[in-house]
Chimera marker file (.cmm) of the C-alpha trace (Angstrom):
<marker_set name="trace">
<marker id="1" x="135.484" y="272.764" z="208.023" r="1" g="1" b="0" radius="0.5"/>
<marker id="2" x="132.700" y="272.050" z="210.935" r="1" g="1" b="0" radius="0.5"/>
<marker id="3" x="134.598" y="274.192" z="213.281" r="1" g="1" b="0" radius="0.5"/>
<marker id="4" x="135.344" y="276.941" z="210.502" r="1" g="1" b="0" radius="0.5"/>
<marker id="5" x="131.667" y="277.415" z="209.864" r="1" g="1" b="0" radius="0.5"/>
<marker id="6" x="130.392" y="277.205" z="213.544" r="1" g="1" b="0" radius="0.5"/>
<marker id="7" x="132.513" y="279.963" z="214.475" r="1" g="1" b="0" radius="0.5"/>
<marker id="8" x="130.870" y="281.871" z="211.350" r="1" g="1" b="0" radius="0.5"/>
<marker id="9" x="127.618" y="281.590" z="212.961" r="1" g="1" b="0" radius="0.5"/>
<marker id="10" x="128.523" y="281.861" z="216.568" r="1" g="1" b="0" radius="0.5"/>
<marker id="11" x="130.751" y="285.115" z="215.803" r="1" g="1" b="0" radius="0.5"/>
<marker id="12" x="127.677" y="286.391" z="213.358" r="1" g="1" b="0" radius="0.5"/>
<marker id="13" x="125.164" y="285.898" z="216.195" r="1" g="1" b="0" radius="0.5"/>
<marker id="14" x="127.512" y="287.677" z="218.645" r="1" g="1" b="0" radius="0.5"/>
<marker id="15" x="128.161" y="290.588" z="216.639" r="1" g="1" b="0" radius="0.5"/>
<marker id="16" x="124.487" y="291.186" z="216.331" r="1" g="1" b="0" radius="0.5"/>
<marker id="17" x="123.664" y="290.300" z="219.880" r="1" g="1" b="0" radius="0.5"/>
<marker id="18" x="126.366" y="292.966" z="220.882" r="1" g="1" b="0" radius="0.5"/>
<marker id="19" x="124.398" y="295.389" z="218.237" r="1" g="1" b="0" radius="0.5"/>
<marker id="20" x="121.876" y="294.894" z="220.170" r="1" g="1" b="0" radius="0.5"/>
<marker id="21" x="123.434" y="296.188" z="223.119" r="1" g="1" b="0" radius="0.5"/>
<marker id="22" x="126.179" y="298.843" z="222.673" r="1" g="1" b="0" radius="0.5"/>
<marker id="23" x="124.134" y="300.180" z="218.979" r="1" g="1" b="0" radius="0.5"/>
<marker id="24" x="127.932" y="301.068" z="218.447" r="1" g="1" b="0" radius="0.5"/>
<marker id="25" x="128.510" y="298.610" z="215.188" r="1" g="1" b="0" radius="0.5"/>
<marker id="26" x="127.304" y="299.985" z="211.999" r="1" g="1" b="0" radius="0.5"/>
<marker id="27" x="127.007" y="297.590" z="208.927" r="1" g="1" b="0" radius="0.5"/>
<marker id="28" x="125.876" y="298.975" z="205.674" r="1" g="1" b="0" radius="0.5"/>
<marker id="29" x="124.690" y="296.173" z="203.963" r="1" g="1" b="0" radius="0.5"/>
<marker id="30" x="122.911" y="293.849" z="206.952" r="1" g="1" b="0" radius="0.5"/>
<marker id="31" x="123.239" y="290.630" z="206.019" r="1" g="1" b="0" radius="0.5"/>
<marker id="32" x="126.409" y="290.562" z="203.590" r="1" g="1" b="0" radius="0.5"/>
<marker id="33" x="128.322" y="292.940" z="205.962" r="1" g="1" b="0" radius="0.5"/>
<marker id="34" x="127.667" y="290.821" z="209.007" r="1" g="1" b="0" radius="0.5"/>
<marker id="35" x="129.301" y="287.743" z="207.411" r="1" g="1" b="0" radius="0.5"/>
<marker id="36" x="132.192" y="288.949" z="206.074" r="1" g="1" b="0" radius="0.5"/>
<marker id="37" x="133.278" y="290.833" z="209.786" r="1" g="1" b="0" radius="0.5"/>
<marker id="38" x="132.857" y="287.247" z="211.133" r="1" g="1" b="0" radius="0.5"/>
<marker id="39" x="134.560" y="285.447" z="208.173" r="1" g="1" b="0" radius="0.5"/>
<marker id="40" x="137.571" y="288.140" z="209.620" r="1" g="1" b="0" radius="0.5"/>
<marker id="41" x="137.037" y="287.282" z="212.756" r="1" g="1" b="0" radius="0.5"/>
<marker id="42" x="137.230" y="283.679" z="212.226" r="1" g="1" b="0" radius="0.5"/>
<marker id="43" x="140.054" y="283.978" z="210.717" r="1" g="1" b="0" radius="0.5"/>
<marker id="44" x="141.701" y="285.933" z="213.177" r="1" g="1" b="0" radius="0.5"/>
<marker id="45" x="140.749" y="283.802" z="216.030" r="1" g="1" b="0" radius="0.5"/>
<marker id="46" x="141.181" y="280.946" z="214.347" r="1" g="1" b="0" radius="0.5"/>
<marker id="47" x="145.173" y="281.675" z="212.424" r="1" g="1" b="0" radius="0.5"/>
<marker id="48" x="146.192" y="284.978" z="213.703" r="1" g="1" b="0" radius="0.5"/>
<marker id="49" x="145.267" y="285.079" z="217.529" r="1" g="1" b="0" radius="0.5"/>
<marker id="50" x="147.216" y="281.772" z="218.138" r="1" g="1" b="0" radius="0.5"/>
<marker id="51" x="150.574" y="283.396" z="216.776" r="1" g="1" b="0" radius="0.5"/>
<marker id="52" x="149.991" y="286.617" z="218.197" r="1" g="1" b="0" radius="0.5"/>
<marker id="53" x="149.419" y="284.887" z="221.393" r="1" g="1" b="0" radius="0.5"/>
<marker id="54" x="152.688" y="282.880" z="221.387" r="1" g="1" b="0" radius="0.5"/>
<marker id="55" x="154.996" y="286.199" z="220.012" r="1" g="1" b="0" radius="0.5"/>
<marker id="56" x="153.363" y="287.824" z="223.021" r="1" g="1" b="0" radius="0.5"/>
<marker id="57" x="153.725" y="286.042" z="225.736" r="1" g="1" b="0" radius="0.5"/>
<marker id="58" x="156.250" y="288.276" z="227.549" r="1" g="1" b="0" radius="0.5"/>
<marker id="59" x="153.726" y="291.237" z="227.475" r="1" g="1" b="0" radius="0.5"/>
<marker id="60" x="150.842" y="288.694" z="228.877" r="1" g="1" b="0" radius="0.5"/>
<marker id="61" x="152.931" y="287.590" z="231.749" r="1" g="1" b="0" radius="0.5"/>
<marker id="62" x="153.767" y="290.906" z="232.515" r="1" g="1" b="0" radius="0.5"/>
<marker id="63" x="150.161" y="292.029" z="232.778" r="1" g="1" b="0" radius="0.5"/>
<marker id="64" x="148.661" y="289.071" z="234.113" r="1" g="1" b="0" radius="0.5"/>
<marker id="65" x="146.827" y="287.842" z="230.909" r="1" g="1" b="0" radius="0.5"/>
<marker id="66" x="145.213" y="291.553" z="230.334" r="1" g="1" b="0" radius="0.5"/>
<marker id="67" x="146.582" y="291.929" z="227.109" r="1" g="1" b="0" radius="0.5"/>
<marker id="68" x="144.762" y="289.210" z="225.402" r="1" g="1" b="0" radius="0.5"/>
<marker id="69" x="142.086" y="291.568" z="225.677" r="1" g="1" b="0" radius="0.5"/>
<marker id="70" x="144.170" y="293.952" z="223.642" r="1" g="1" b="0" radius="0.5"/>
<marker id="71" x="144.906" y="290.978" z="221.001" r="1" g="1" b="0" radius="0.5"/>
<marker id="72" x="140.755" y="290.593" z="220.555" r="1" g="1" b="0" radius="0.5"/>
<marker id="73" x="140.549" y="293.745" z="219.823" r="1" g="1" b="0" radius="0.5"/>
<marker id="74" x="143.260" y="293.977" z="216.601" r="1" g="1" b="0" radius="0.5"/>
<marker id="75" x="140.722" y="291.342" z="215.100" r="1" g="1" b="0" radius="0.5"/>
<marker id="76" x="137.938" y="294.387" z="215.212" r="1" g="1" b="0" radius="0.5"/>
<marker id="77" x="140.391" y="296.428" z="213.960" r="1" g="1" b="0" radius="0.5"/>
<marker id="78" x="141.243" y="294.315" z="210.753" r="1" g="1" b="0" radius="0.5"/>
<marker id="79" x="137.818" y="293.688" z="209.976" r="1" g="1" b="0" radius="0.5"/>
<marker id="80" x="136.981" y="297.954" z="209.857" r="1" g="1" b="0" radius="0.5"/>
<marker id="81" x="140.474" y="298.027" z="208.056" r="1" g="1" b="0" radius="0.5"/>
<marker id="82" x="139.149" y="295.373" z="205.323" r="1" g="1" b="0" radius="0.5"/>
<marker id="83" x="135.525" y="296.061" z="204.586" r="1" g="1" b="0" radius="0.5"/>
<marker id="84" x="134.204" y="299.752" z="204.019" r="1" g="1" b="0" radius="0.5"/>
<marker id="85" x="130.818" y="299.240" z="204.663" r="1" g="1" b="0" radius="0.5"/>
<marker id="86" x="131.778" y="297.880" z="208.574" r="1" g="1" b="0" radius="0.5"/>
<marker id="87" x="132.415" y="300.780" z="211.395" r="1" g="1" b="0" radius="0.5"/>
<marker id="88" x="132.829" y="301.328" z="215.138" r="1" g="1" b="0" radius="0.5"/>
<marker id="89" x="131.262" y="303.841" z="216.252" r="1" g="1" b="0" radius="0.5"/>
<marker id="90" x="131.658" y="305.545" z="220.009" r="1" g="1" b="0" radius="0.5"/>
<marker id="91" x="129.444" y="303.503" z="222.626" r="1" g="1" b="0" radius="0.5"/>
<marker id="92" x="127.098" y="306.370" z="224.621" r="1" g="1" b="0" radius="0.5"/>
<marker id="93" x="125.846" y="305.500" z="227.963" r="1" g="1" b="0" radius="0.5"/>
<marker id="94" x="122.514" y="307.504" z="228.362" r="1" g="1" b="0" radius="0.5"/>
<marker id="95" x="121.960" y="306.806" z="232.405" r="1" g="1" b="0" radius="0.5"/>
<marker id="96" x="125.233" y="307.862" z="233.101" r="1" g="1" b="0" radius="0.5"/>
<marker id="97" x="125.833" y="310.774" z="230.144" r="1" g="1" b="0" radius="0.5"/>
<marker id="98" x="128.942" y="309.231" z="229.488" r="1" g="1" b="0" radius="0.5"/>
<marker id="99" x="130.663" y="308.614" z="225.500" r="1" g="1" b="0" radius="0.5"/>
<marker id="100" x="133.180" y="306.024" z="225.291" r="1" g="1" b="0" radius="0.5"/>
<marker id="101" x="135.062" y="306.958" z="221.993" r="1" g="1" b="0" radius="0.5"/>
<marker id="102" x="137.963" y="305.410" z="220.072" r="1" g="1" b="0" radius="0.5"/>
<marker id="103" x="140.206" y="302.722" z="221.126" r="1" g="1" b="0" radius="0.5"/>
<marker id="104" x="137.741" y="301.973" z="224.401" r="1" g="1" b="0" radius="0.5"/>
<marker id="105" x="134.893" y="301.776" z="221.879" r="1" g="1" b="0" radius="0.5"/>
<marker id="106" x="136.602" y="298.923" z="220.367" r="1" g="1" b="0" radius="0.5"/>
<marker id="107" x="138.079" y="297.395" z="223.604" r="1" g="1" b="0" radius="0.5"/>
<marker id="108" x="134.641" y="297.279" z="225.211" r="1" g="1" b="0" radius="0.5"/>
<marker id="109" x="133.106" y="295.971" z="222.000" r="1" g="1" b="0" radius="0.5"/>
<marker id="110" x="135.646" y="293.241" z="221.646" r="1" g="1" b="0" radius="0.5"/>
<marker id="111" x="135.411" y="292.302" z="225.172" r="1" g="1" b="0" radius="0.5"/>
<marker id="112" x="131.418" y="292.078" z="224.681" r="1" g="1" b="0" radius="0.5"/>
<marker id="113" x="131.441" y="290.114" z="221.607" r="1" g="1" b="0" radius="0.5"/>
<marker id="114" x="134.367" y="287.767" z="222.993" r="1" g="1" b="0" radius="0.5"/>
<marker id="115" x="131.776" y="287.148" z="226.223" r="1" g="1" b="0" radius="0.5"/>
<marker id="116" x="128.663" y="286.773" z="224.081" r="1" g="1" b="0" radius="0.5"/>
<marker id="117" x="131.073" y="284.793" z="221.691" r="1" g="1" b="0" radius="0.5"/>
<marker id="118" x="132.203" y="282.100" z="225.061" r="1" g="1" b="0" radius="0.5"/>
<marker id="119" x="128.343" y="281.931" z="226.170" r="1" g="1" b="0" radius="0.5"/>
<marker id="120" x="127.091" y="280.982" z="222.804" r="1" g="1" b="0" radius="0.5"/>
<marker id="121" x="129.958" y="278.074" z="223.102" r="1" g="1" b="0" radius="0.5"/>
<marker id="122" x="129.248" y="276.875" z="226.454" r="1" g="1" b="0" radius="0.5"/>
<marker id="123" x="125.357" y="276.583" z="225.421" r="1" g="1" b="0" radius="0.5"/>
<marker id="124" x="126.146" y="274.420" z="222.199" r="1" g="1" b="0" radius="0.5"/>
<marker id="125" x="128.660" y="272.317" z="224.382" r="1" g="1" b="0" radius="0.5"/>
<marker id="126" x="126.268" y="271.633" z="227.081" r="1" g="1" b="0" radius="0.5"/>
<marker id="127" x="123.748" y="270.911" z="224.290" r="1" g="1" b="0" radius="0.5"/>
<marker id="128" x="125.441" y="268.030" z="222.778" r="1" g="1" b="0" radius="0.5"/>
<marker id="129" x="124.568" y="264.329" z="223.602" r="1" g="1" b="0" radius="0.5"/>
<marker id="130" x="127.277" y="262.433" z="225.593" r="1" g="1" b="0" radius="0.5"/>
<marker id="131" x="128.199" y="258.885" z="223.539" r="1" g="1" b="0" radius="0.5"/>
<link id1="1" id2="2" r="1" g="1" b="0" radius="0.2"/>
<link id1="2" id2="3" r="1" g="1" b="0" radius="0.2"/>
<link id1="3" id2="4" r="1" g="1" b="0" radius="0.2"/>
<link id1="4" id2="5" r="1" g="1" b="0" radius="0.2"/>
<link id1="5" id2="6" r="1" g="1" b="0" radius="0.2"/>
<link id1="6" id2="7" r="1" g="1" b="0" radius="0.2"/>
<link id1="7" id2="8" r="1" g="1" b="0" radius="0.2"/>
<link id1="8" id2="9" r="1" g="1" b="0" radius="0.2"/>
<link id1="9" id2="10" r="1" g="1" b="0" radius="0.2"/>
<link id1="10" id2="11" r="1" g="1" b="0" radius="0.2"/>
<link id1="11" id2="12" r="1" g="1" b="0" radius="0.2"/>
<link id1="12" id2="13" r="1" g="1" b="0" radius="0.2"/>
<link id1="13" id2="14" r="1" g="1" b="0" radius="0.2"/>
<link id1="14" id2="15" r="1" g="1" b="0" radius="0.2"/>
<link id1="15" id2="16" r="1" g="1" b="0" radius="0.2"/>
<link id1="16" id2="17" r="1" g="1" b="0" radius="0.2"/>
<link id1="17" id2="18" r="1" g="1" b="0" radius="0.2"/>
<link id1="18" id2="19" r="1" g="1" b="0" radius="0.2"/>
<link id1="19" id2="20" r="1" g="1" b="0" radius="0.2"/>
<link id1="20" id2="21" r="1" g="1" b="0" radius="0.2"/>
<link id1="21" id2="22" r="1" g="1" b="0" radius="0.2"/>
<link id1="22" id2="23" r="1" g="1" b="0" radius="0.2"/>
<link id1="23" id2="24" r="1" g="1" b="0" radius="0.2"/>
<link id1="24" id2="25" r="1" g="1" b="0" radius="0.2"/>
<link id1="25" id2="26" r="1" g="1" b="0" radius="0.2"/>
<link id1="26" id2="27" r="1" g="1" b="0" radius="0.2"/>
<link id1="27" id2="28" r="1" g="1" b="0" radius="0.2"/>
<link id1="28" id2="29" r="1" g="1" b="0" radius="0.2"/>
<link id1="29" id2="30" r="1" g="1" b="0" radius="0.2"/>
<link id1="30" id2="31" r="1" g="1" b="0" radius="0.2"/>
<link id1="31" id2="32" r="1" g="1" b="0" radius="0.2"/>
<link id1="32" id2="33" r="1" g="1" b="0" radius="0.2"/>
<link id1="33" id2="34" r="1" g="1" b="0" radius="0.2"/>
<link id1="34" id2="35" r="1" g="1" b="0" radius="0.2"/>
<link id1="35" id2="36" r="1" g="1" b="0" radius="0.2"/>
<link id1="36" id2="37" r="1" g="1" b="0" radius="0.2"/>
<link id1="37" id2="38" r="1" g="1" b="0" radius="0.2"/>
<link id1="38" id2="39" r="1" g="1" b="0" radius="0.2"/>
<link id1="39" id2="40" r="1" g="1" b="0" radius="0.2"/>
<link id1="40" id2="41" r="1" g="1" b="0" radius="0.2"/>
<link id1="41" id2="42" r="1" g="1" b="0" radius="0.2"/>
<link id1="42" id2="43" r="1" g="1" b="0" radius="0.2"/>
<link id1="43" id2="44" r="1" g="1" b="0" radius="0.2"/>
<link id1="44" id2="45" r="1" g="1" b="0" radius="0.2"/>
<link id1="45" id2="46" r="1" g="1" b="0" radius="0.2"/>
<link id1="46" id2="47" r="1" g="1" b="0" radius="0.2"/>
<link id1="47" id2="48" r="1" g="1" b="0" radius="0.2"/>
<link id1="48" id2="49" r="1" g="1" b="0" radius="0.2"/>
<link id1="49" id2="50" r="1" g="1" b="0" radius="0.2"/>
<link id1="50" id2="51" r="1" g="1" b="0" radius="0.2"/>
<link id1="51" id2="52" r="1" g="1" b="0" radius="0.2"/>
<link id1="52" id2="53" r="1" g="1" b="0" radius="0.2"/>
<link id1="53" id2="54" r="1" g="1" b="0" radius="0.2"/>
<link id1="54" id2="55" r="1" g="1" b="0" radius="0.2"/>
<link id1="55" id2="56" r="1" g="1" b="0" radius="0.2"/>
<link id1="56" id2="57" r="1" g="1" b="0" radius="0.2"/>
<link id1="57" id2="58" r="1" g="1" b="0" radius="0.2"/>
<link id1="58" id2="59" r="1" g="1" b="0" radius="0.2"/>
<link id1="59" id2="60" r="1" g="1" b="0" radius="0.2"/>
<link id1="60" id2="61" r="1" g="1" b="0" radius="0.2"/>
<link id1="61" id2="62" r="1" g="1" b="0" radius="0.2"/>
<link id1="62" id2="63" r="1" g="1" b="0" radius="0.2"/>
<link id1="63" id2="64" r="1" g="1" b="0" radius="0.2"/>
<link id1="64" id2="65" r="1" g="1" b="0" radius="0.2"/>
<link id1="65" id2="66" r="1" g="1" b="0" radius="0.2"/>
<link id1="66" id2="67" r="1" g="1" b="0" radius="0.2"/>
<link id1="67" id2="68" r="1" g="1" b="0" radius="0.2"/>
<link id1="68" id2="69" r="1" g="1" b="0" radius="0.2"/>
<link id1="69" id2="70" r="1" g="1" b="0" radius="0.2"/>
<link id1="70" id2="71" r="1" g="1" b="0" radius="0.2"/>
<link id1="71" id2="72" r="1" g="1" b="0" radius="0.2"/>
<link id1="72" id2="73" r="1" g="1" b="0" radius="0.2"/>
<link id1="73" id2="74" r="1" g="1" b="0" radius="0.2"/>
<link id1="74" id2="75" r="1" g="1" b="0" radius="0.2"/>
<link id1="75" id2="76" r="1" g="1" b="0" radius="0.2"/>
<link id1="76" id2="77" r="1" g="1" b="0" radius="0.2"/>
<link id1="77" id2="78" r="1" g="1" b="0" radius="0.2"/>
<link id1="78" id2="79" r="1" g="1" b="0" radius="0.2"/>
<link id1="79" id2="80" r="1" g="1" b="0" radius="0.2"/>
<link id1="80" id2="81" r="1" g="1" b="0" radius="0.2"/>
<link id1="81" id2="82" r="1" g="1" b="0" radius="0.2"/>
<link id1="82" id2="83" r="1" g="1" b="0" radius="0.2"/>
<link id1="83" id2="84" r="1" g="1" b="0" radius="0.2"/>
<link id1="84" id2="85" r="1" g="1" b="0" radius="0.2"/>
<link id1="85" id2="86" r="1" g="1" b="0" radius="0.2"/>
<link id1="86" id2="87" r="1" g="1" b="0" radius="0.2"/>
<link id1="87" id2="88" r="1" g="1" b="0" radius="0.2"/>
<link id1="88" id2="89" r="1" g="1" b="0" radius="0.2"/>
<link id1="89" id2="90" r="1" g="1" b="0" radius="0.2"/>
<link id1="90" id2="91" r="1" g="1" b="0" radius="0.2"/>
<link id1="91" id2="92" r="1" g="1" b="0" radius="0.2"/>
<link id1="92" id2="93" r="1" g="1" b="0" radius="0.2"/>
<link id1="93" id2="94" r="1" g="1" b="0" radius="0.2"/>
<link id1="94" id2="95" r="1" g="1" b="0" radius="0.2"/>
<link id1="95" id2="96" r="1" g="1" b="0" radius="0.2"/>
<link id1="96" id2="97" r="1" g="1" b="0" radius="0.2"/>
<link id1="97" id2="98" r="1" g="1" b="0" radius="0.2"/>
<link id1="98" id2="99" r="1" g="1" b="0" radius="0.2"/>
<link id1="99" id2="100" r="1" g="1" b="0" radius="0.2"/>
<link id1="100" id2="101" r="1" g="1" b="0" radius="0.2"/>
<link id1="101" id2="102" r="1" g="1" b="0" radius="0.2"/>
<link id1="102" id2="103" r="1" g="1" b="0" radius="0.2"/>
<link id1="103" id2="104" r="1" g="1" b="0" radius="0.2"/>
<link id1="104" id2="105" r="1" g="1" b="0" radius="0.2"/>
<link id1="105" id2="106" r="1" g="1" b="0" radius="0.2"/>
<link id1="106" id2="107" r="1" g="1" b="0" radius="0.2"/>
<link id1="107" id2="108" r="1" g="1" b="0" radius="0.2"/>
<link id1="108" id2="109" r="1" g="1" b="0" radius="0.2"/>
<link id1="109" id2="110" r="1" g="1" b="0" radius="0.2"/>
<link id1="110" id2="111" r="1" g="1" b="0" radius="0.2"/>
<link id1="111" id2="112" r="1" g="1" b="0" radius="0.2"/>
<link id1="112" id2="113" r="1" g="1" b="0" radius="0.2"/>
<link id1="113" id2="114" r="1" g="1" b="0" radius="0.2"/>
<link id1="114" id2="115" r="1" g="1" b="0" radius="0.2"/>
<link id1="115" id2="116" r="1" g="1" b="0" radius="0.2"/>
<link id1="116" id2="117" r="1" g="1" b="0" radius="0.2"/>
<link id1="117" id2="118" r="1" g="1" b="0" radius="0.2"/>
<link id1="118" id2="119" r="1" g="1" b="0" radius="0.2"/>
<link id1="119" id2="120" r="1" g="1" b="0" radius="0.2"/>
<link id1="120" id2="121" r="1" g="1" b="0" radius="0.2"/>
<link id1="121" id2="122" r="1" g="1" b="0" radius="0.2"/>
<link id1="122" id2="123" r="1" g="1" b="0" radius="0.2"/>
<link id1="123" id2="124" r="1" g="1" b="0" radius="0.2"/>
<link id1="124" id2="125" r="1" g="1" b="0" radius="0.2"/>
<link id1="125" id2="126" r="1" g="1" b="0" radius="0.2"/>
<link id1="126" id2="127" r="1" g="1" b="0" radius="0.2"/>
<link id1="127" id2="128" r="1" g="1" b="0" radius="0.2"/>
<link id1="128" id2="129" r="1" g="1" b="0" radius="0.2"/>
<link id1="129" id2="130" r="1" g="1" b="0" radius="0.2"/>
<link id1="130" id2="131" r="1" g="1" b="0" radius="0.2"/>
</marker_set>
């Protein structure tokens, strides 16, 4: 139950931290929105992504472990699939005039919330007193 509800928070932090960045994530109702997407997402990194992962493995071997990126990014996928008031939008990069749109959108906003998601861990692991 511990680890259910830490990845809660961790994934809720993340998906406003990467917000905060790309401006590509659109919730409709803040705070209610937020939770549910990382309710989804715990549950698909938590009971999906580890079957996925083993069904897969062929495809991950072949492309040298590149295609767990793909995997991350089904879990955005289900959560804009399940909730209505949760979208993706396309990511535009101002200093460069360049729109990343559709499936890249995603990608690169998986990839950044899977980052933000492993530096919020490593901070509460190095945080914890040794016994």
């Amino acid at each position: 139950m511990k680890k259910i509800l830490r990845y809660i928070i961790l994934f809720t932090f993340s998906l406003l931290t990467a917000n905060q960045i790309w401006q590509n994530l659109s919730f409709d109702k803040m705070p209610l929105s937020v939770i549910k997407v990382a309710i989804i997402l715990t549950i698909f990194e938590l009971l999906l992504k580890p079957v996925i992962k083993i069904l897969l493995i062929p495809i991950n071997i072949l492309t040298l472990g590149l295609f767990r990126m793909v995997i991350d990014t089904l879990g955005l996928y289900l959560a804009v699939f399940f909730l209505a008031d949760f979208k993706v939008g396309n990511i535009f990069i101002s200093q460069y005039n360049y729109q990343v749109n559709n499936f890249w959108a995603y990608l690169l906003s998986s990839f950044t919330i899977g980052t933000i998601l492993y530096i919020y861990n490593l901070i509460l692991r190095k945080s914890k007193p040794k016994k």
